[in-house]
C-alpha positions as CSV (number, residue, x, y, z in Angstrom):
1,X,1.5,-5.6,0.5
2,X,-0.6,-4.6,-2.7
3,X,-0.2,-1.2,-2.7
4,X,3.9,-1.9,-2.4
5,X,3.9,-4.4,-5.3
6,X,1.8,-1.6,-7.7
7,X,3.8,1.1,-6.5
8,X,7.0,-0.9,-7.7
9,X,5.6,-1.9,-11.1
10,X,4.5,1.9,-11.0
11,X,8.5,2.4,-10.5
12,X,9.5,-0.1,-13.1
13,X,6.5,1.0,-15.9
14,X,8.3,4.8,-15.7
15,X,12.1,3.6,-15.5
16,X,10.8,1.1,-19.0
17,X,9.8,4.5,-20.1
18,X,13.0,6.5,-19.5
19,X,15.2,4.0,-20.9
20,X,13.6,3.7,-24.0
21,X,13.3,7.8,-24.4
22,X,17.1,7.7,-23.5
23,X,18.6,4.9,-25.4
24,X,15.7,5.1,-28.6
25,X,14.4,8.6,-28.1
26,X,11.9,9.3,-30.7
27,X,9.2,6.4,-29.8
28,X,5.7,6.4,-28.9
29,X,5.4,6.8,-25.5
30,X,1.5,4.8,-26.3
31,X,3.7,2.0,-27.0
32,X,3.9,1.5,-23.1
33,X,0.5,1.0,-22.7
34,X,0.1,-1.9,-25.2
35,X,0.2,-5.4,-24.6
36,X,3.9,-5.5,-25.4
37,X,4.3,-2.8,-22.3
38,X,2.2,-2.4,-19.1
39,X,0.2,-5.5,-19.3
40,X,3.4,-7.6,-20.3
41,X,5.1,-5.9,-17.1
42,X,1.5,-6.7,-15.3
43,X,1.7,-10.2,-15.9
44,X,5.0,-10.9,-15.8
45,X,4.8,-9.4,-12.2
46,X,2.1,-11.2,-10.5
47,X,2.1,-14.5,-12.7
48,X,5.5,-15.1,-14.7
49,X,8.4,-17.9,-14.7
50,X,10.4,-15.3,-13.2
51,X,8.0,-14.4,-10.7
52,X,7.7,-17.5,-9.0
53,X,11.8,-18.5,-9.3
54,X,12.1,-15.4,-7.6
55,X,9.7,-15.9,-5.0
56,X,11.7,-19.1,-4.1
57,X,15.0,-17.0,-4.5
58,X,13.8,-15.2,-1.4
59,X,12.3,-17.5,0.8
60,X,14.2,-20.5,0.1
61,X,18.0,-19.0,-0.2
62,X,19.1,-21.2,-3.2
63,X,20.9,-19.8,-6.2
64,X,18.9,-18.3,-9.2
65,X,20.8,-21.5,-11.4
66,X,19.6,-24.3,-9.2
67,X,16.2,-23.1,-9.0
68,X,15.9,-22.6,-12.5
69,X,17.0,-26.1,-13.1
70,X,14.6,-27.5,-10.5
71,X,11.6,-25.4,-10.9
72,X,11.6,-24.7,-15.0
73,X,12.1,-28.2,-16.6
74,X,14.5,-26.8,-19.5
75,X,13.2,-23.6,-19.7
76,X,15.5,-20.4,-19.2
77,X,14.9,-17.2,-16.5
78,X,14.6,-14.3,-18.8
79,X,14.9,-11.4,-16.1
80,X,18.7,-12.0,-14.3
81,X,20.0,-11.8,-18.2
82,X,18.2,-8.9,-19.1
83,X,19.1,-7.1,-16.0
84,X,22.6,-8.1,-16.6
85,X,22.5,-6.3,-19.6
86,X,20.6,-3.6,-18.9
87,X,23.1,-3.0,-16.2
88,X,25.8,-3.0,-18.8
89,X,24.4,-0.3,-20.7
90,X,23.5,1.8,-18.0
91,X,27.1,1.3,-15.7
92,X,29.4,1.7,-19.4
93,X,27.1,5.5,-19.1
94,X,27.3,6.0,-16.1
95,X,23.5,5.7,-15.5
96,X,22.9,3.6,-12.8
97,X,21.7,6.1,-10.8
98,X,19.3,7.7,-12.9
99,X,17.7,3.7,-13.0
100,X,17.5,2.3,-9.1
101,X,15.3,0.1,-9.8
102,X,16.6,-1.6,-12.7
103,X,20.2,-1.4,-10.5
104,X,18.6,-2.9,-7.8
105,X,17.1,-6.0,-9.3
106,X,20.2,-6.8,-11.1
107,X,22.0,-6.2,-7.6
108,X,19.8,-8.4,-6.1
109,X,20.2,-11.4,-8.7
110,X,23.9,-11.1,-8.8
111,X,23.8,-11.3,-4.5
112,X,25.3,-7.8,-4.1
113,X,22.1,-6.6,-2.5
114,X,19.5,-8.5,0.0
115,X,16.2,-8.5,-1.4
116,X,14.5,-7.3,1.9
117,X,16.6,-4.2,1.1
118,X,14.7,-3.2,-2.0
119,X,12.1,-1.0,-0.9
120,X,14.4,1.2,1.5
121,X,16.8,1.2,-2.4
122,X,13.7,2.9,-3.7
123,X,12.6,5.3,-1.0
124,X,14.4,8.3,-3.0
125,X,13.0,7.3,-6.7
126,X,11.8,10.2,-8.7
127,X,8.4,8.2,-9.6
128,X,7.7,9.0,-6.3
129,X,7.0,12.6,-7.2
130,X,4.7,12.2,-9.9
C-alpha cells in the first residue's frame, strides 16, 4: 500500500544519499531535497516512464525490451541502465550490500530476483532505524 511505496522511496531517498557521500563525499546534503533530488525521485515514482513499464513488467510478465518498444514509441527506459551501472560500481567495491535497495532493483530488471520478493529484500535495511 501507500505507506509501503513511501517507505521504499524513504529507502531509496537515504541509499541516493549514501552513494553520493561515498562515491562524491564533500556535497551538500541540501542538494537532496531540491528538485533535482526528492521530488525528481517523487515523481519519478508515482508518475514516470519507468514507472508505468515497470508496472507492466510485473503484472504482464514480458521483458523490460519489449515493453519499452511497445509502450514508449522510441523513447528509452532510463532506470534498468542506471541500475546496471550503479551495480557496477558498487559489486567492482564490494558494496552491494551496504545498497539493498539499489541491488535489488537492478536484480529485479536483470530477472535474478522476483519482484514480489522486494520488500522481504528490504526487511533488514538500515533506513529502517532511523
Amino acid at each position: 500500500g501507500d505507506n509501503t511505496k513511501a517507505a521504499i522511496i524513504r529507502m531509496g531517498l537515504k541509499e541516493m544519499m549514501k552513494y553520493g557521500d561515498t562515491f562524491y563525499p564533500g556535497g551538500d546534503p541540501g542538494t537532496y531535497l531540491e528538485s533535482c533530488g526528492v521530488a525528481d525521485l517523487i515523481t519519478t515514482c508515482y508518475g514516470g516512464r519507468n514507472r508505468r513499464v515497470s508496472e507492466a513488467f510485473v503484472t504482464s510478465k514480458k521483458s523490460l525490451a519489449e515493453l519499452e518498444e511497445e509502450m514508449l514509441a522510441g523513447q528509452k527506459l532510463q532506470g534498468p541502465e542506471t541500475a546496471a551501472e550503479v551495480n557496477h560500481v558498487l559489486q567492482a567495491r564490494g558494496l552491494q550490500e551496504q545498497f539493498p535497495l539499489f541491488t535489488a532493483v537492478h536484480q529485479i530488471c536483470t530477472g535474478q530476483m522476483d519482484p514480489a520478493q522486494l520488500v522481504g529484500a528490504l526487511k533488514d535495511h538500515s533506513a529502517l532505524d532511523m
